[in-house]
C-alpha positions in Angstrom: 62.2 150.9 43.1 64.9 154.0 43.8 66.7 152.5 40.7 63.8 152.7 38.8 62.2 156.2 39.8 66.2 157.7 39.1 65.7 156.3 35.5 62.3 158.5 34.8 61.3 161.8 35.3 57.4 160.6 36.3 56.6 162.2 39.8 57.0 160.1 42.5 55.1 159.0 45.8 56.7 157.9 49.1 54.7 156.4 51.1 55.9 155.5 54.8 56.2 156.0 58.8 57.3 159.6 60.2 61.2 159.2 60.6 61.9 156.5 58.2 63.7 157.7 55.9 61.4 159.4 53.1 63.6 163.0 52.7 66.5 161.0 52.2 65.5 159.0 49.4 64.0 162.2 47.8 68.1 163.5 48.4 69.3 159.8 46.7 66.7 160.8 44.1 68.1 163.8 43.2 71.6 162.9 43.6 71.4 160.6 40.5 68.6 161.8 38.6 68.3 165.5 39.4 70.6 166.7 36.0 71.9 170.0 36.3 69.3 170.6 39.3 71.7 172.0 42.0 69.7 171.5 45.0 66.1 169.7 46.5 63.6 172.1 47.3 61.9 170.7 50.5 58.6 171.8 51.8 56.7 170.5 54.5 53.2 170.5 53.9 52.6 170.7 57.9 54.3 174.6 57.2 52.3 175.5 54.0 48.7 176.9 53.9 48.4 177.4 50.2 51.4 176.5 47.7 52.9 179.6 45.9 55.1 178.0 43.5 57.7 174.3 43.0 61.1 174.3 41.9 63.0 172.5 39.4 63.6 169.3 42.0 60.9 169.3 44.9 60.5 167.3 48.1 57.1 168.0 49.0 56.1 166.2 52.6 53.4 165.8 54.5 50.7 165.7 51.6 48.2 164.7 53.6 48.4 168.1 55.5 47.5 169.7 52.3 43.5 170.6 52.0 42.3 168.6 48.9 42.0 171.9 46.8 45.2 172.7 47.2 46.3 169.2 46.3 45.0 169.4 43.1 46.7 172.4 42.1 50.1 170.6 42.3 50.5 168.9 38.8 50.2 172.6 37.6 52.5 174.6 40.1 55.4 171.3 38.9 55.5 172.4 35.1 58.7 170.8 33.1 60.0 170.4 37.3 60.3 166.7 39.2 58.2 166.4 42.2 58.7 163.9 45.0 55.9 163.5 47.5 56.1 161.9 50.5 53.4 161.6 52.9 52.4 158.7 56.1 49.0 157.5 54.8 48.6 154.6 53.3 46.2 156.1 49.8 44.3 152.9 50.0 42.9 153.1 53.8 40.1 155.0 54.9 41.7 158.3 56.3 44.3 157.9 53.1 40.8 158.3 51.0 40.0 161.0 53.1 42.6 163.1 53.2 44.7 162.3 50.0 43.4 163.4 46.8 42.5 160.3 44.3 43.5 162.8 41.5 47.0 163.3 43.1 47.9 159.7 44.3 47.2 158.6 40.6 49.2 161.1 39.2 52.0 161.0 41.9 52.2 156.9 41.4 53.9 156.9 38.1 56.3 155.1 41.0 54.9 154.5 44.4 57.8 153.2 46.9 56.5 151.7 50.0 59.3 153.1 53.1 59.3 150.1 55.7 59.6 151.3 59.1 62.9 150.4 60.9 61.6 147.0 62.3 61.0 146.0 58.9 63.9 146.1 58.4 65.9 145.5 61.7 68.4 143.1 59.3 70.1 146.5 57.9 69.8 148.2 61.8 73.7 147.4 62.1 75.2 148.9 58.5 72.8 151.9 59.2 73.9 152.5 62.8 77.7 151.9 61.7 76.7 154.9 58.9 75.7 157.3 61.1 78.9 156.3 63.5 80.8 157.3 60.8 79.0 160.3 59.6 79.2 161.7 63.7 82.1 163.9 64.6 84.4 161.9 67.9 88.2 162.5 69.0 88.2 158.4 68.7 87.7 155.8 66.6 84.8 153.7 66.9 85.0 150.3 65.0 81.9 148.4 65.8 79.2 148.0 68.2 79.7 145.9 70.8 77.3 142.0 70.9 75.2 143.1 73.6 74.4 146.1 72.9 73.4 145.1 69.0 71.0 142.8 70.2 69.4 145.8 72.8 69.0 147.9 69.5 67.6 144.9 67.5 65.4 144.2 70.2 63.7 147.7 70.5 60.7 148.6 68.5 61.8 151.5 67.2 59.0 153.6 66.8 60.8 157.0 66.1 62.1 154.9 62.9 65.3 156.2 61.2 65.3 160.0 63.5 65.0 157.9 66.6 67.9 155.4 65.8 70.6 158.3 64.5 69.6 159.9 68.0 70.3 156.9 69.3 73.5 156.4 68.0 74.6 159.6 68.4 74.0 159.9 72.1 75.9 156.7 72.2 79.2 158.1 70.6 79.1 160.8 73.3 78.4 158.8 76.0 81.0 156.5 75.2 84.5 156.1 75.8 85.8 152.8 74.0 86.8 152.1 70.6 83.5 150.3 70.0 79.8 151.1 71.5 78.8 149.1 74.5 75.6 148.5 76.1 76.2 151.0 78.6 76.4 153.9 75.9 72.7 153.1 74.9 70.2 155.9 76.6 68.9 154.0 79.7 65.2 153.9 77.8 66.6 151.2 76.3 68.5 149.5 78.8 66.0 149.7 81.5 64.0 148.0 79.0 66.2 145.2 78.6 67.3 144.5 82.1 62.9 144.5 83.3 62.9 141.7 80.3 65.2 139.8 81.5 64.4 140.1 85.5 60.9 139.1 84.5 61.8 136.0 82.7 61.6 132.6 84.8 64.5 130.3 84.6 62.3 127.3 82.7 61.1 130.4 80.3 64.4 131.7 79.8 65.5 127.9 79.0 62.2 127.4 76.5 63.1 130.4 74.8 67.0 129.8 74.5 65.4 125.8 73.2 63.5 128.2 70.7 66.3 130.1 70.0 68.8 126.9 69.1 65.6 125.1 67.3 65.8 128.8 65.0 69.2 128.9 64.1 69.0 125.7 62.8 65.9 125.6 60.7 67.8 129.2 59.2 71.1 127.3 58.8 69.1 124.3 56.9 67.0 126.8 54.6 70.4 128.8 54.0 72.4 125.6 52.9 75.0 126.7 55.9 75.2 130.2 54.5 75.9 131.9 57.9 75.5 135.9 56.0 72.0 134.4 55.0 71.2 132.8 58.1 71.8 136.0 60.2 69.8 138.2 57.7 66.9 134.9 57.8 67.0 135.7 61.2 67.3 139.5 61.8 70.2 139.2 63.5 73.9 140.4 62.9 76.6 138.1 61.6 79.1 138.7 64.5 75.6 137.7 67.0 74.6 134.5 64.7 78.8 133.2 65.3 78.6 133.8 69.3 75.2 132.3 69.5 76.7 129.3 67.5 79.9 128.9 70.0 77.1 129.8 72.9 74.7 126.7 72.0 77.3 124.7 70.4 75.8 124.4 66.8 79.3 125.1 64.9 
């Protein structure tokens, strides 16, 4: 869907969870298919009680916090610009029919992209966090994440999205001294949350689920033909989790 909203100049409408991600494809947006646009003008709706004017490549966030009047005035204020909107209502349910503007949502879906929230798609959780690793400045070099503390991440809901997981990972770096992050680098919210799962758990639940958990890999390995990449992203899991939970349960 990014592909295809680079290859027109319709206006487009992002529609998604606070924190997952919206503002930066409206930057990947403009990257490839801003032209000689020089920068993303970004304005949060939240900030704005009546819109003066949009530039030549607009982010505009928040829609929802717009009144409806002044939602309407928007195809007028974009001219020969290109206008992103972003905003966390769903147009088709009943406070998105309230508070979005049926004029607008038609006219800002020549492409509507649907953001899934982070636990959507908890299968990319690892490349992102090894991103932001990378994009964080540290005096050492940091080459991975460590088993356990993936599967802490993986197993968190994540309702901060995108924001709350580049926190996250940044606290980690900090926190850390090794050339990899371990569990312990994860903010205790997390970990405190992981250990009360796992004190909770009886001894014939804990061996029903790890049954469930064998009887899972398996019906993933079948589907994927023994494609372990594909198994691991069947399962939401990383590939480095799906080889030691292979070697754990003996299913090599």
């Amino acid at each position: 869907m990014i592909h295809r909203a680079v290859r027109t100049n319709l206006p487009v409408l992002l529609v998604g969870a606070k924190g997952s991600g919206k503002e930066s494809i409206a930057r990947i947006l403009h990257h490839f298919g801003g032209g000689e646009v020089p920068n993303v003008e970004v304005i949060n709706a939240k900030e704005q009680g009546r819109l003066v004017s949009l530039g030549a490549f607009t982010y505009l966030s928040n829609l929802e916090d717009l009144s409806l009047e002044e939602q309407a005035r928007i195809p007028a204020l974009t001219g020969l610009g290109r206008v992103v909107i972003g905003t966390e209502l769903k147009p088709e349910s009943e406070e998105g029919r309230q508070r979005l503007h049926p004029q607008i949502v038609r006219w800002a879906c020549g492409v509507r992209i649907d953001v899934p929230t982070l636990a959507e798609r908890i299968e990319d959780l690892e490349m992102i966090s090894m991103d932001i690793i990378s994009k964080t400045a540290t005096r050492r070099p940091i080459g991975g994440i460590a088993d356990n503390a993936l599967d802490c991440l993986r197993s968190y809901r994540w309702p901060g999205n995108m924001d709350e997981l580049d926190d996250v990972i940044r606290q980690a770096v900090t926190a850390g001294a090794t050339e990899q992050i371990e569990l312990r680098d994860l903010p205790a919210k997390l970990r405190v949350r992981d250990v009360h799962y796992a004190r909770t758990e009886s001894p014939e639940r804990q061996l029903c689920l790890e049954e469930a958990e064998k009887q899972a890999i398996r019906r993933a390995l079948n589907y994927a033909r023994g494609n372990k990449r594909k198994a691991a992203r069947l399962l939401h899991i990383g590939k480095t989790t799906l080889y030691r939970k292979l070697k754990q349960y003996d299913l090599e």
